[in-house]
Backbone as CSV, one residue per row, in Angstrom:
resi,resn,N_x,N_y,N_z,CA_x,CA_y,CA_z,C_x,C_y,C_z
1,UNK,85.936,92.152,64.570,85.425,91.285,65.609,84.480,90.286,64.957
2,UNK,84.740,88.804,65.142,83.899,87.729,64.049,83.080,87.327,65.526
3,UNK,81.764,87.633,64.970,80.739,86.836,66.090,80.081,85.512,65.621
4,UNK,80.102,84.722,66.569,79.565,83.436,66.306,77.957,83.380,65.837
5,UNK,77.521,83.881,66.734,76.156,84.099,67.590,75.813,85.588,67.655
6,UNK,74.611,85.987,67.403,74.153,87.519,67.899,72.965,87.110,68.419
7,UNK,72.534,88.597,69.148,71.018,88.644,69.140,70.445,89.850,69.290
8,UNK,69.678,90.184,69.785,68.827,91.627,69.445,68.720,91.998,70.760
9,UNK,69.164,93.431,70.851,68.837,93.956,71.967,67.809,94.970,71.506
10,UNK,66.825,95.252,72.174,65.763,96.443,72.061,66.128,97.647,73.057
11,UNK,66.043,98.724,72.293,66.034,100.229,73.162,65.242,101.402,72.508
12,UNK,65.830,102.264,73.586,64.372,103.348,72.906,65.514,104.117,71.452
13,UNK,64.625,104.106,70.785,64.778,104.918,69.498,65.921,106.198,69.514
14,UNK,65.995,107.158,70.796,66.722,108.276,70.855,68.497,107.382,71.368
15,UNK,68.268,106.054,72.075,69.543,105.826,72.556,69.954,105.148,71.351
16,UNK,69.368,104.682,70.505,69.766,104.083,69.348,70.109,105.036,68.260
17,UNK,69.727,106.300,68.523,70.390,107.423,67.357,71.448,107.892,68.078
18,UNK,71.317,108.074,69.493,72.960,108.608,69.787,74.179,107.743,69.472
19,UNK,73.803,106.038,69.361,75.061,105.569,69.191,75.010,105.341,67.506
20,UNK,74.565,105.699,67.024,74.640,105.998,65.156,74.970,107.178,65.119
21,UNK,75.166,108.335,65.980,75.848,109.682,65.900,77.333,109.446,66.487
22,UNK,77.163,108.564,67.075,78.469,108.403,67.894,79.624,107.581,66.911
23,UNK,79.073,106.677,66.569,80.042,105.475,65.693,79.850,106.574,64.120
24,UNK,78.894,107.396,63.435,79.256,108.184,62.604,80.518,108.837,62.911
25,UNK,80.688,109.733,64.100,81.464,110.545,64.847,82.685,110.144,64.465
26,UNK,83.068,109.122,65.316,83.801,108.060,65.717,84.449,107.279,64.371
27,UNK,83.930,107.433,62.883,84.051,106.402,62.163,84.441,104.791,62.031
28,UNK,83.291,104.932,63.266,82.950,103.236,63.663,81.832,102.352,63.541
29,UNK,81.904,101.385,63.975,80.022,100.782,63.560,79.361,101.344,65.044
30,UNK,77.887,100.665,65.149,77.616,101.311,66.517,77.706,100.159,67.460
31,UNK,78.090,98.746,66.968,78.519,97.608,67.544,79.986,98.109,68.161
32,UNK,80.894,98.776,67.296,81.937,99.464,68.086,82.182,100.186,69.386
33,UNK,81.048,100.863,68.771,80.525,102.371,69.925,79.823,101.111,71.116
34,UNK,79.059,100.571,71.532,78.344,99.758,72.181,79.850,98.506,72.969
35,UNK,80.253,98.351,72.030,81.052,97.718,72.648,82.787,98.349,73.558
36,UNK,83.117,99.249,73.201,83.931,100.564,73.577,83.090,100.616,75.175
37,UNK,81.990,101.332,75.089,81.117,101.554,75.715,81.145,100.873,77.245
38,UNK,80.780,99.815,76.735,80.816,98.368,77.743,82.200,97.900,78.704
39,UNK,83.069,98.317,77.651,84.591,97.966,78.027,85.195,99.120,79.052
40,UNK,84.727,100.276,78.949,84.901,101.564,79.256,84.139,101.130,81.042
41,UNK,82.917,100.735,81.001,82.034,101.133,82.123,82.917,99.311,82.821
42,UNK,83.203,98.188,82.454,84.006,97.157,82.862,85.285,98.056,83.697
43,UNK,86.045,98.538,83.030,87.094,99.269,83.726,86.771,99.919,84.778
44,UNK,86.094,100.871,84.459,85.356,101.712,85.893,85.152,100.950,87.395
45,UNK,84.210,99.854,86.740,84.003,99.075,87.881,85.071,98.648,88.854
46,UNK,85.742,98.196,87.990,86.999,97.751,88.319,88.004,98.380,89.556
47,UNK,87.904,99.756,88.710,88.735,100.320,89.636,88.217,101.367,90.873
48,UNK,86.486,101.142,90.805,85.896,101.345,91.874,86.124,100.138,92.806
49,UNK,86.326,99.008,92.565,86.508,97.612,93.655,88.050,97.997,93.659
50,UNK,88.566,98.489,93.366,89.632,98.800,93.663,90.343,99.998,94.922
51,UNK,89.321,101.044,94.593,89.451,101.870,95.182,88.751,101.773,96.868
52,UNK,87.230,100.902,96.636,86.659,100.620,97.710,87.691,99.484,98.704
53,UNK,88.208,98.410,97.558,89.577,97.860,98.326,90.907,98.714,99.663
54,UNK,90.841,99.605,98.732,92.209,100.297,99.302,91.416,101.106,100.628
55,UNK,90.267,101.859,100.333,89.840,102.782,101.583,89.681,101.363,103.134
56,UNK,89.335,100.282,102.810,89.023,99.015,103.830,90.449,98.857,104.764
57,UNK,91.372,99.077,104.021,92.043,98.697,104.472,92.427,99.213,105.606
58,UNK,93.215,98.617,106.956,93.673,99.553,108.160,94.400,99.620,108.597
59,UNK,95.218,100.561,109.575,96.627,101.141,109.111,97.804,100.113,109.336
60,UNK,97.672,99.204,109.111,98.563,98.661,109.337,99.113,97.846,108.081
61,UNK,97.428,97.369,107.224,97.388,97.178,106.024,97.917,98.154,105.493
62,UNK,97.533,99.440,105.274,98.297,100.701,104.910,99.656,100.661,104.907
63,UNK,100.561,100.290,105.454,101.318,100.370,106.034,102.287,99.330,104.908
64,UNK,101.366,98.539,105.044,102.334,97.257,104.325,102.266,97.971,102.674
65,UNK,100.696,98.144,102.497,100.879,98.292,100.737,101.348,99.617,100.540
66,UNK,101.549,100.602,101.740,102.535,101.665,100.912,104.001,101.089,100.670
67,UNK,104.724,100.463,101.633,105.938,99.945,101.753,106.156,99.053,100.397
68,UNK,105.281,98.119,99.948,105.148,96.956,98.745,105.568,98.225,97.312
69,UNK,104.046,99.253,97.536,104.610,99.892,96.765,105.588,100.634,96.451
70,UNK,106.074,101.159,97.271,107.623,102.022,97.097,108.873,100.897,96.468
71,UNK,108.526,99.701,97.038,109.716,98.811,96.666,109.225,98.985,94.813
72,UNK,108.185,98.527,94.454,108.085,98.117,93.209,108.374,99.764,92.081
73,UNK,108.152,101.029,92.876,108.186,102.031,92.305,109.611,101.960,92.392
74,UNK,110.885,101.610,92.789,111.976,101.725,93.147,112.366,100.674,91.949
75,UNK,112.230,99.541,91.966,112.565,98.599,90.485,112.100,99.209,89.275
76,UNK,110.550,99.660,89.216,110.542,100.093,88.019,111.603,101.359,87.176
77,UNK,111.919,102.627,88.586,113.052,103.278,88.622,114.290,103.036,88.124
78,UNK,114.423,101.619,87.902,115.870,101.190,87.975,116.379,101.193,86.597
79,UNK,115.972,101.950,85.479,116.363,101.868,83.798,116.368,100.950,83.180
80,UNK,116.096,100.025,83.797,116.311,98.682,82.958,114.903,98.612,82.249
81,UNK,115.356,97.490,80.990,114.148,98.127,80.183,113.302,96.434,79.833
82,UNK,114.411,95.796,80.220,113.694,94.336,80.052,114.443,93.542,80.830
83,UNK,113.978,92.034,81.462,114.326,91.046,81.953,115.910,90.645,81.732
């Protein structure tokens, strides 16, 4: 990963040895581990707005995106392996 630009983040001393135990662990840097990290808790989010998406919905919405999905679970079904 080529960075243009850095800068310094400050933390306490014990969170800064877990991710030097971690990227040791890991045989990674702790810019690795930190950045893994970040990407990991991005996803999460994600699929908490995702999930909070789907509970909103009402039954009728329901209704439609189970139907959407069965169609698309039904193509992917279909063996074909490319376009």
């Amino acid at each position: 990963m080529a960075l243009s630009e850095t800068t310094t983040l400050r933390v306490p001393r014990e969170l800064r040895d877990e991710i030097s135990r971690l990227a040791e662990q890991r045989g990674t840097t702790m810019l690795g581990v930190v950045t893994d990290a970040v990407s990991r808790l991005g996803r999460e989010e994600w699929w908490l707005s995702v999930r909070d998406a789907l509970d909103g919905l009402d039954a009728a919405q329901t209704a439609s995106y189970l139907a959407e999905s069965a169609g698309l679970d039904a193509a992917v079904a279909d063996g074909l392996d490319g376009p």
